[in-house]
LUMLO-560981 format. One record per residue (C-alpha): z, y, x; residue in three letters; residue number from 0. Coordinates in Angstrom, 1 decimal. Layout:
BEGIN
rec z: Z, y: Y, x: X, mardren: ALA, lummi: NUM $
...
//
This chain:
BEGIN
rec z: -17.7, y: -12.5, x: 20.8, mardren: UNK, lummi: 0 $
rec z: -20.8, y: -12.8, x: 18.1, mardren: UNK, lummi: 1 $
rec z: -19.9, y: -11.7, x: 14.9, mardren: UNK, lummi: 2 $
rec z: -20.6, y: -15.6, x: 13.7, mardren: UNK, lummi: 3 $
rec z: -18.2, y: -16.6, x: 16.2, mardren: UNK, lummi: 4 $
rec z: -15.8, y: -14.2, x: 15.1, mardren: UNK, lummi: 5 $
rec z: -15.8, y: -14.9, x: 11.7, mardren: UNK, lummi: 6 $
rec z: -15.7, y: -18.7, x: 12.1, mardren: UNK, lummi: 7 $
rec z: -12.4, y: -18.0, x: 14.3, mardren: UNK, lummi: 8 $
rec z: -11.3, y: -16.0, x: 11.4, mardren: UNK, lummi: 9 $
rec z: -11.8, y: -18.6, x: 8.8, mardren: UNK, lummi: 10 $
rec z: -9.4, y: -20.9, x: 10.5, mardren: UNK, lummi: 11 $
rec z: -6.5, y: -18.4, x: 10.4, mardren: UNK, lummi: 12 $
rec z: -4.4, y: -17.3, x: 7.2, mardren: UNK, lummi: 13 $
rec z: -5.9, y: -14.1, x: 6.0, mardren: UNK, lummi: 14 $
rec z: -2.6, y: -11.9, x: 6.4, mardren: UNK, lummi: 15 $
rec z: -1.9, y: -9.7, x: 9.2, mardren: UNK, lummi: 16 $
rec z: 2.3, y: -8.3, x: 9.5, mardren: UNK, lummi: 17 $
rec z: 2.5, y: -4.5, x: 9.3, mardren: UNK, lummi: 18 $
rec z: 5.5, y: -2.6, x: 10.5, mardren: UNK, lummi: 19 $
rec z: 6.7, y: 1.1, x: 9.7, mardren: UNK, lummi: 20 $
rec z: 5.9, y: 3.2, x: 6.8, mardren: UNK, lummi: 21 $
rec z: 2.8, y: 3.6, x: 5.2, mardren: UNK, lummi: 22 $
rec z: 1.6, y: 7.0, x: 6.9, mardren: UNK, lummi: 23 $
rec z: 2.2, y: 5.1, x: 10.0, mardren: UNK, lummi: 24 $
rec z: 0.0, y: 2.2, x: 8.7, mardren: UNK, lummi: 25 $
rec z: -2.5, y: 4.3, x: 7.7, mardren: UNK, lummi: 26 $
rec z: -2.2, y: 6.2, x: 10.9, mardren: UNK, lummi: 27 $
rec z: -2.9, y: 3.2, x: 13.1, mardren: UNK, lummi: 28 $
rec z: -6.1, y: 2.5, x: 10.6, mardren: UNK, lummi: 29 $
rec z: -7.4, y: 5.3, x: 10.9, mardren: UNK, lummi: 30 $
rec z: -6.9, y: 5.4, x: 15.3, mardren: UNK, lummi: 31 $
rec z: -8.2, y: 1.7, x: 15.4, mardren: UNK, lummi: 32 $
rec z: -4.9, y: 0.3, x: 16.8, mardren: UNK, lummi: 33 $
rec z: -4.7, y: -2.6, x: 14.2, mardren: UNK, lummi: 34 $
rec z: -6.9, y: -5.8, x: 15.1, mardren: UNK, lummi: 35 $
rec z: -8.1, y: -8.7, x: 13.3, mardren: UNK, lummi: 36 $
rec z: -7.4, y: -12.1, x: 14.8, mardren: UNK, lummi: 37 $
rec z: -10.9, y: -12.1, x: 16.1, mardren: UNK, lummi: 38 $
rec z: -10.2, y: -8.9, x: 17.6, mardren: UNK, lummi: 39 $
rec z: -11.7, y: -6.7, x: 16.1, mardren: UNK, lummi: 40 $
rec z: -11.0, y: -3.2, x: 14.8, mardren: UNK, lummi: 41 $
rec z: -9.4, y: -2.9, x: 10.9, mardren: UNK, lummi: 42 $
rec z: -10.6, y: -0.7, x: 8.8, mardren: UNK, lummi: 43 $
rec z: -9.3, y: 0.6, x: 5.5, mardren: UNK, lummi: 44 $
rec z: -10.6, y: -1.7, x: 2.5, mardren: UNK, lummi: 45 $
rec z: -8.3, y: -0.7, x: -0.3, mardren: UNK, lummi: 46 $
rec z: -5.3, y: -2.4, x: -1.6, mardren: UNK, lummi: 47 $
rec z: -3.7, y: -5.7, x: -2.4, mardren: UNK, lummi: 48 $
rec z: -2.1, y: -6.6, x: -5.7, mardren: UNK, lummi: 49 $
rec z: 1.5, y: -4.4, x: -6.8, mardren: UNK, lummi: 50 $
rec z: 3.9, y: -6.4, x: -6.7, mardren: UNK, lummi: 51 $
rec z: 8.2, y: -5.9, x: -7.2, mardren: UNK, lummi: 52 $
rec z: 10.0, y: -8.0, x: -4.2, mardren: UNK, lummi: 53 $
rec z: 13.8, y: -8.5, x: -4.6, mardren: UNK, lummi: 54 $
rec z: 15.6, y: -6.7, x: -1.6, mardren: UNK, lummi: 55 $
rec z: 19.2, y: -7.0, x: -0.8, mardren: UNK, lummi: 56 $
rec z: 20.1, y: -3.4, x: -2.6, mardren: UNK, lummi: 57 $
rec z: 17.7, y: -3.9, x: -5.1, mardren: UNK, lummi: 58 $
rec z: 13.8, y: -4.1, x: -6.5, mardren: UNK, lummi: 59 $
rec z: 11.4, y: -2.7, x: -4.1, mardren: UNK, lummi: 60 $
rec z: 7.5, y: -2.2, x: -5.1, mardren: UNK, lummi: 61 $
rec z: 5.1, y: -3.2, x: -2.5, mardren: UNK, lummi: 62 $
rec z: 1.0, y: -2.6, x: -2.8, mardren: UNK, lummi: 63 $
rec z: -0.2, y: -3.5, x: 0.6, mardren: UNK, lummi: 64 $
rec z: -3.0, y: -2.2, x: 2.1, mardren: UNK, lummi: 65 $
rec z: -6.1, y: -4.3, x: 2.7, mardren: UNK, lummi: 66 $
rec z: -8.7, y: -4.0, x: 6.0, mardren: UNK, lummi: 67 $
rec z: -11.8, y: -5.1, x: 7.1, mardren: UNK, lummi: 68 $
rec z: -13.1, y: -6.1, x: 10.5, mardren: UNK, lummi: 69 $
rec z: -15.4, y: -4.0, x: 11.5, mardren: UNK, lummi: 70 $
rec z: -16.6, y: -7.5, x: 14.0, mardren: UNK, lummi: 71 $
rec z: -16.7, y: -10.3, x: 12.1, mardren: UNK, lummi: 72 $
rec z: -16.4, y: -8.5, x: 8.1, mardren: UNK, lummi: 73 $
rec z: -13.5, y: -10.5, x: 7.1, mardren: UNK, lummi: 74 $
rec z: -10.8, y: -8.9, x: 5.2, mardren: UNK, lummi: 75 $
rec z: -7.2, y: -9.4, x: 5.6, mardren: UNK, lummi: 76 $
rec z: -3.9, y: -8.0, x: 3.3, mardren: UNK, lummi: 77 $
rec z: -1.9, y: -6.0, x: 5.7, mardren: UNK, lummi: 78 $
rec z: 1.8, y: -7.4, x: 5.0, mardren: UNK, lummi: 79 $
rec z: 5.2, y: -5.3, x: 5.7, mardren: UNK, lummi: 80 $
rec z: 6.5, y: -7.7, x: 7.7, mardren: UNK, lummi: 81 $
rec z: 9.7, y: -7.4, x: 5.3, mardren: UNK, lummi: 82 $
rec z: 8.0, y: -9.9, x: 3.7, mardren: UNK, lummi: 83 $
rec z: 7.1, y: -13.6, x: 3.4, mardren: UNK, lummi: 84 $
rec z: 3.6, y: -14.5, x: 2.2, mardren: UNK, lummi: 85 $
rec z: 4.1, y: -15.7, x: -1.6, mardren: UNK, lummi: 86 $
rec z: 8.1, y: -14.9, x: -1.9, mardren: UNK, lummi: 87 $
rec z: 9.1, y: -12.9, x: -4.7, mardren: UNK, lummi: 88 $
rec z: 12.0, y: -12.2, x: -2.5, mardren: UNK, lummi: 89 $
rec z: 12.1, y: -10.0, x: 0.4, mardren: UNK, lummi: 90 $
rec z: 12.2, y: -12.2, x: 4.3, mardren: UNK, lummi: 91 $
rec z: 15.7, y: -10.3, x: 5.1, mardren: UNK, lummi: 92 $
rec z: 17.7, y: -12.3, x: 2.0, mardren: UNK, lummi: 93 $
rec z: 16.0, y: -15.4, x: 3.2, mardren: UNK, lummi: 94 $
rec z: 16.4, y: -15.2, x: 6.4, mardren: UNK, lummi: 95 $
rec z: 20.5, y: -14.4, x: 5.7, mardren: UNK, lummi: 96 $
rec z: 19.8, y: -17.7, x: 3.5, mardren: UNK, lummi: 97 $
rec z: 18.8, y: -19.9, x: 6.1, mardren: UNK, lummi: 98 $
rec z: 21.3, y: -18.2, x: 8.8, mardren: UNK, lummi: 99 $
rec z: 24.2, y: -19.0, x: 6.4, mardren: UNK, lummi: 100 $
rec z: 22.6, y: -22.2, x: 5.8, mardren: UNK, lummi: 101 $
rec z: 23.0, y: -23.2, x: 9.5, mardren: UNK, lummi: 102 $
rec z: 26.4, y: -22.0, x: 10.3, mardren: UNK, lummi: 103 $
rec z: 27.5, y: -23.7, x: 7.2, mardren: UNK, lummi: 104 $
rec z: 25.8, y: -26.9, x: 8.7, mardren: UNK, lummi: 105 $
rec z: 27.5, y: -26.4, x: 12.2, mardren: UNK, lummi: 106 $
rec z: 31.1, y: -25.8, x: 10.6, mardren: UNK, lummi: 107 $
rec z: 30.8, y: -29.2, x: 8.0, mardren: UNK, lummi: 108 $
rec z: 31.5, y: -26.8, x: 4.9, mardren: UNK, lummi: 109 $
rec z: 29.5, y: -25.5, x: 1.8, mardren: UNK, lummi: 110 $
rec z: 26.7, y: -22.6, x: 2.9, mardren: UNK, lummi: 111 $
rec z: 27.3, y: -19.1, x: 1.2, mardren: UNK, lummi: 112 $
rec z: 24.9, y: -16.9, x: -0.8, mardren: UNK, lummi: 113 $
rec z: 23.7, y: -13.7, x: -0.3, mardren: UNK, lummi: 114 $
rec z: 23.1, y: -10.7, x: -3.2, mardren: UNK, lummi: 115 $
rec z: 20.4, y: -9.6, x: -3.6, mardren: UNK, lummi: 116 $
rec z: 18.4, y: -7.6, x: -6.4, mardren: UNK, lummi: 117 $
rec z: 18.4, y: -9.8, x: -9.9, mardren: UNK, lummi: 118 $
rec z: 16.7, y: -9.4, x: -14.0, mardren: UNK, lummi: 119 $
rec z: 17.8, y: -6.3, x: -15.7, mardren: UNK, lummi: 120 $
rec z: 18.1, y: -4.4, x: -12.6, mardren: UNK, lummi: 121 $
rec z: 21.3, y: -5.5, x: -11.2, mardren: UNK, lummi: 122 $
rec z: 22.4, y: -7.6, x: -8.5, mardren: UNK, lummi: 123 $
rec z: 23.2, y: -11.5, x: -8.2, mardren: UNK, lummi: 124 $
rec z: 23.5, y: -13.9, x: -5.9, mardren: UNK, lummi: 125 $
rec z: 20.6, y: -16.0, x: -4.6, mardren: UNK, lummi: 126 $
rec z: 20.5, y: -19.3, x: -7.2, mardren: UNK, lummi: 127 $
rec z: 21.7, y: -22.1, x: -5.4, mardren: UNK, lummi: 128 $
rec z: 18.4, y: -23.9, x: -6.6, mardren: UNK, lummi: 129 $
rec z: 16.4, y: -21.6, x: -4.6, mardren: UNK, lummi: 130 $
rec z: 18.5, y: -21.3, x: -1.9, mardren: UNK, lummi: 131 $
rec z: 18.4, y: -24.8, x: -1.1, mardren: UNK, lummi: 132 $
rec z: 14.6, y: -24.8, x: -1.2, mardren: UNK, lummi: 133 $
rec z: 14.1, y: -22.4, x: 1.5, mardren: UNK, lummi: 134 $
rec z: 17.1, y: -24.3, x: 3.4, mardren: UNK, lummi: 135 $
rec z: 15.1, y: -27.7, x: 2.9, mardren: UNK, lummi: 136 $
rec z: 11.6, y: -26.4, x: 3.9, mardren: UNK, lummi: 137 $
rec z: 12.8, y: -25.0, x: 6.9, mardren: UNK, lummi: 138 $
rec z: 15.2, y: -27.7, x: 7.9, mardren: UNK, lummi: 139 $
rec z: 11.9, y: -29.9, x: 7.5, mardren: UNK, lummi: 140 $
rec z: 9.9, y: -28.1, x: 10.4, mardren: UNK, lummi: 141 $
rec z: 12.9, y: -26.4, x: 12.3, mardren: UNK, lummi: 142 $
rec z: 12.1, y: -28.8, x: 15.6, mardren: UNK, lummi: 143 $
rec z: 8.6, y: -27.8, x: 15.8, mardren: UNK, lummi: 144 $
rec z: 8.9, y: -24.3, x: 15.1, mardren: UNK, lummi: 145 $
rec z: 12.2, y: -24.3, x: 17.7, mardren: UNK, lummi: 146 $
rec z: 9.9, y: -26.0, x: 20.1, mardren: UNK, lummi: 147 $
rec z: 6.9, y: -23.4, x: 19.7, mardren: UNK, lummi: 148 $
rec z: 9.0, y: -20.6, x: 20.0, mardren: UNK, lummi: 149 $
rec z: 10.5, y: -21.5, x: 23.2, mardren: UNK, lummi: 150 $
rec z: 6.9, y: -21.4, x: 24.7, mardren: UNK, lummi: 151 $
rec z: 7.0, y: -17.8, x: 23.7, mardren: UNK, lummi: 152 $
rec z: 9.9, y: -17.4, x: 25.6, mardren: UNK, lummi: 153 $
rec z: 8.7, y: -16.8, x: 28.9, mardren: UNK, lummi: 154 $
rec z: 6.0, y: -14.4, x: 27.5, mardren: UNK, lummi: 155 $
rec z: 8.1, y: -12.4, x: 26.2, mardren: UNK, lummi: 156 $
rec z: 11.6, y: -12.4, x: 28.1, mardren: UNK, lummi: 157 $
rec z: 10.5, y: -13.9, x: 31.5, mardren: UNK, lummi: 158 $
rec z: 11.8, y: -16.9, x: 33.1, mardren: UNK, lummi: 159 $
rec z: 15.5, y: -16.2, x: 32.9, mardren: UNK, lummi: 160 $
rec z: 15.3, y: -16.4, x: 29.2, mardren: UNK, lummi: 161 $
rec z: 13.8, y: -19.4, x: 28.8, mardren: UNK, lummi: 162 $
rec z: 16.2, y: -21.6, x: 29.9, mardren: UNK, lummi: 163 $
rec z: 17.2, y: -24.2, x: 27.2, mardren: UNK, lummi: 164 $
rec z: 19.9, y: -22.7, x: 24.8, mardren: UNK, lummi: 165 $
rec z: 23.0, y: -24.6, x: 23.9, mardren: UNK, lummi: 166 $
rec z: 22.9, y: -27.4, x: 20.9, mardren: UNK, lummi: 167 $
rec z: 23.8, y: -25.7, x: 17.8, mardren: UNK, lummi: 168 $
rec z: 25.1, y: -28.2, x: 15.9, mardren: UNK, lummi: 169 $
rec z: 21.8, y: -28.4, x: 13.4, mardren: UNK, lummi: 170 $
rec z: 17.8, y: -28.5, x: 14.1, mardren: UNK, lummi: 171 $
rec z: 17.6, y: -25.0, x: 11.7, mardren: UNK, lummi: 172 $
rec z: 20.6, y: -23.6, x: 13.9, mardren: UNK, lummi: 173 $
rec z: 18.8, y: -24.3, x: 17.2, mardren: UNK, lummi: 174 $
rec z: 15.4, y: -22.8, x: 15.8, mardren: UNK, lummi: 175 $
rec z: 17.1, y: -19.5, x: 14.5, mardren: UNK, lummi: 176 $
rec z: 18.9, y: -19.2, x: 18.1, mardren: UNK, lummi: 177 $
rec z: 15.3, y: -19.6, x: 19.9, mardren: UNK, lummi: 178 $
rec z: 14.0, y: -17.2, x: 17.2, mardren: UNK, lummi: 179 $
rec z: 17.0, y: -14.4, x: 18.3, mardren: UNK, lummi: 180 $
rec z: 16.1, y: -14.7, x: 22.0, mardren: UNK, lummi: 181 $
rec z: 12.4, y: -14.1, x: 21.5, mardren: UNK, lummi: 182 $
rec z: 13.4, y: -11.0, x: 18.9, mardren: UNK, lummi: 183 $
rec z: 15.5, y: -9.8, x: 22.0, mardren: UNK, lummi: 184 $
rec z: 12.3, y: -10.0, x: 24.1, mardren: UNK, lummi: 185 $
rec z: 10.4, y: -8.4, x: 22.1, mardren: UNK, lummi: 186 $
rec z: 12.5, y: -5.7, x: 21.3, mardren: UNK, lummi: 187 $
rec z: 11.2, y: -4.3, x: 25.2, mardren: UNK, lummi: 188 $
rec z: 8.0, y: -3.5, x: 24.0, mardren: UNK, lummi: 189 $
rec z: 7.9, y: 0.3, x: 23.2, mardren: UNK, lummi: 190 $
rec z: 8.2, y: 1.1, x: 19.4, mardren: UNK, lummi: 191 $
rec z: 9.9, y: -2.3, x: 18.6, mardren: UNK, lummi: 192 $
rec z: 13.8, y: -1.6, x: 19.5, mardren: UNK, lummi: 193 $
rec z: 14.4, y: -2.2, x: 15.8, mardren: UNK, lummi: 194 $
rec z: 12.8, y: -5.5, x: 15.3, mardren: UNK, lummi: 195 $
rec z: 14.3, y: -8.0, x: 12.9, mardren: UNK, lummi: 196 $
rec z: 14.3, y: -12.0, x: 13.4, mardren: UNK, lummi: 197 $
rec z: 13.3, y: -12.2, x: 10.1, mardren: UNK, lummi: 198 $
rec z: 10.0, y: -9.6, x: 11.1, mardren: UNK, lummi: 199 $
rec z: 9.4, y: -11.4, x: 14.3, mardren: UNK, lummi: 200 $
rec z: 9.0, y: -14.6, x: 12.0, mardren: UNK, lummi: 201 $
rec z: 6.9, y: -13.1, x: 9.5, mardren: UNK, lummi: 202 $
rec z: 4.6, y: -11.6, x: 12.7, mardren: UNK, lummi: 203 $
rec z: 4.5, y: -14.6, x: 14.7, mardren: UNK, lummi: 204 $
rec z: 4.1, y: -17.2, x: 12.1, mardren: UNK, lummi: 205 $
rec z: 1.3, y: -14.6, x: 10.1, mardren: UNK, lummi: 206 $
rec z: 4.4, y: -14.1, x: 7.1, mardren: UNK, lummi: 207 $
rec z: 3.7, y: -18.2, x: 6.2, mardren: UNK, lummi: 208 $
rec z: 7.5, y: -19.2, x: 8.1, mardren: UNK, lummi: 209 $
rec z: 8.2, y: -21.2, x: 4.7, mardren: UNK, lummi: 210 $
rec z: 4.5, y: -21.9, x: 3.6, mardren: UNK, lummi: 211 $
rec z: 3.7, y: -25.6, x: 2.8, mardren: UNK, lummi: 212 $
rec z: 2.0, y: -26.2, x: 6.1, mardren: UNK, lummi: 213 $
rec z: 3.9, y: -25.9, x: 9.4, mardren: UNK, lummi: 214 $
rec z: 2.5, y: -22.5, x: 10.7, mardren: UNK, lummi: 215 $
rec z: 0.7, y: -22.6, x: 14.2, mardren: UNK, lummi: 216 $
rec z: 2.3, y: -19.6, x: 15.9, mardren: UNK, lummi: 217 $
rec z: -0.8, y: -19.2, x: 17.3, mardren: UNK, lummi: 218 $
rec z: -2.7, y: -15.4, x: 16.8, mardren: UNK, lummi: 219 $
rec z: 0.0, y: -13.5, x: 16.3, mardren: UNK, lummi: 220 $
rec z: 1.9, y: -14.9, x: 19.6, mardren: UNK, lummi: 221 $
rec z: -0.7, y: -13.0, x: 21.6, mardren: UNK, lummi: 222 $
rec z: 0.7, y: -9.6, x: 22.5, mardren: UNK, lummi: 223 $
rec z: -2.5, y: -7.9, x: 21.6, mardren: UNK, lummi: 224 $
rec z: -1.3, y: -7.3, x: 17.7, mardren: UNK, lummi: 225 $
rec z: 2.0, y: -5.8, x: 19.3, mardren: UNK, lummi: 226 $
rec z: 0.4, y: -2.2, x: 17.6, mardren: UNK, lummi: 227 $
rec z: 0.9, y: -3.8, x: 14.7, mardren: UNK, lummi: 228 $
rec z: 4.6, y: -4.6, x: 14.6, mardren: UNK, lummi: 229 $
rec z: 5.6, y: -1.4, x: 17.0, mardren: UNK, lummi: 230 $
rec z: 6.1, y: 1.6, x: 15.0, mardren: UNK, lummi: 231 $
rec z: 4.3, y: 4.8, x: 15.6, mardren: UNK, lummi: 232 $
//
């Protein structure tokens, strides 16, 4: 591929690619040319993103990612923990446990519960129900499509056997987060990536934009060429 070509291919892809593992094992996989750039390409170190204080389940958490540039096609991309959702100010584990409760709640015809998670001052609170029921609406809004692009993953990922149709939840959001468990189980056979979270699979397969305005594509990042990036080493 030209670099032109490259960097046009680039330009029609969210310019965030999901990390996973500490950062000496980030800047380890820099530094050995494992991470890629959709294009392909190898990532190179380019400095940092903005600081930023996420709220985690046990508390705030400060985050700078790291930033790299292709050494093909020149663009740059921030380097996301995939812990995180692209423009959430809280961490992809509490809304992830958000939208899980959300759907159980939904199957069983009662009220959905709220996590904890870190709050002002230092302490902890629950989630605000305003917020909450954001996150539950946006993904409730695109749960079909995202249930039905994740079952093409499926045999990529698990083989044949697993991608046999999976029982009716009871909800759209509950059938999409049962798809999404089956393709974190396959993955989870790829060396380094035993302890992979559904909420890191989303953020790595949807580019971290799982409750971005747009319906993500699940396109690059359901290639298994970026598996270096979510398989920790």
């Amino acid at each position: 591929m030209t670099p032109g070509k490259a960097a046009r291919r680039c330009r029609r892809w969210h310019l965030v690619v999901t990390v996973r593992g500490s950062e000496s094992s980030v800047e380890s996989r820099l530094s050995r040319g494992v991470l890629r750039c959709p294009c392909g390409g190898v990532l190179a170190r380019w400095g940092f993103a903005r600081f930023r204080l996420i709220a985690m389940p046990d508390g705030w958490v400060p985050f700078r990612p790291r930033r790299g540039r292709c050494r093909s096609c020149g663009r740059t991309h921030v380097l996301l923990p995939a812990v995180l959702w692209s423009r959430r100010r809280y961490g992809a584990l509490v809304i992830m446990t958000v939208l899980v409760l959300g759907a159980e709640a939904a199957a069983a015809g009662r009220a959905a519960a709220r996590p904890w998670a870190a709050g002002p001052g230092g302490g902890r609170r629950m989630v605000p129900a305003s917020t909450a029921r954001s996150w539950r609406s946006r993904f409730a809004s695109r749960a079909g499509v995202l249930r039905d692009r994740l079952a093409g993953l499926l045999p990529q990922v698990s083989g044949e056997e697993a991608a046999r149709p999976a029982a009716p939840s009871g909800s759209p959001s509950g059938d999409c987060l049962a798809v999404l468990d089956a393709v974190t189980r396959g993955l989870r056979r790829f060396p380094g990536m035993a302890g992979l979270a559904a909420c890191e699979a989303a953020a790595h397969l949807s580019a971290a934009l799982w409750l971005a305005p747009a319906v993500p594509s699940l396109r690059f990042n359901t290639s298994l060429l970026p598996v270096a990036a979510i398989a920790v080493s």
